[in-house]
N, C-alpha and C positions, 0 to 999 in steps of 0.2 A: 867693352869686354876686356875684362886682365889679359894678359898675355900666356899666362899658364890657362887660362879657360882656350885662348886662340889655339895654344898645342895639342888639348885633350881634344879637341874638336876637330882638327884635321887630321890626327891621329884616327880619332874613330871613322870621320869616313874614308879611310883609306881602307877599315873592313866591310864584308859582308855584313845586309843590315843585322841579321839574328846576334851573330860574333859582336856587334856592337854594342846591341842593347845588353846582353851579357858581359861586356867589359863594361857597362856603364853602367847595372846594379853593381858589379863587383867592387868598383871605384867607391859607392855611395857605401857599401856594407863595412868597407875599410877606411871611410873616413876622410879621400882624400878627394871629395867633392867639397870647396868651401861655399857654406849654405850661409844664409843671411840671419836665421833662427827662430822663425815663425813666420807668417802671412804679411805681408803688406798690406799696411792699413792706410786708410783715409777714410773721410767722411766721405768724399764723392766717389769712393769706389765701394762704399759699404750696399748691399741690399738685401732683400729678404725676401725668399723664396718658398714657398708653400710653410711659413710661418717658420724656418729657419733664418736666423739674423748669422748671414757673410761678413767677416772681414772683406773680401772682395770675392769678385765672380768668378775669376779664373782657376780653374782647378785641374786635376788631374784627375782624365775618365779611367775607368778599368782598363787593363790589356797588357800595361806598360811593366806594371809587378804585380803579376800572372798569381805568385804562390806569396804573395805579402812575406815580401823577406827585407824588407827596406822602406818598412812603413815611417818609423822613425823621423829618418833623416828626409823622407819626403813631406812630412808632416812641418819640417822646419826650411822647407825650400822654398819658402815664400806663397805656394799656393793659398787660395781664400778654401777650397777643399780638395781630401787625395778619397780616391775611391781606388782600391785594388779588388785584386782577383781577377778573374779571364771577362771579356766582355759580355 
């Protein structure tokens, strides 16, 4: 982990979890989240799910961004998929 990743990280848990997740859509809507630019690929993390072919498995469930304000930059955060909206 970068060193500015290690600041924003003890930074936020020094808030309340809600305040957190809100400084940390607000971070990602202002760009000063540094993303990698798409999904992380490999052949051995590639699979296919009810006839959807993954870049990889890990993704992002609902919950995290509630009202899809930060689709974007979560699309390019390396996830294999992002699901938003409430759970």
């Amino acid at each position: 982990m970068k060193l500015i990743e290690q600041l924003g990280l003890n930074l936020l848990h020094r808030f309340q979890p809600e305040r957190a997740h809100d400084l940390s859509i607000m971070a990602l809507r202002c760009g000063l989240v540094p993303l990698p630019g798409g999904p992380f690929t490999s052949d051995r993390l590639a699979t296919e799910i009810a006839g959807l072919r993954l870049e990889n498995p890990l993704g992002l469930a609902a919950g995290y961004d509630k009202n899809a304000r930060v689709v974007g930059p979560l699309m390019r955060a390396g996830f294999g998929f992002v699901e938003v909206g409430a759970a």
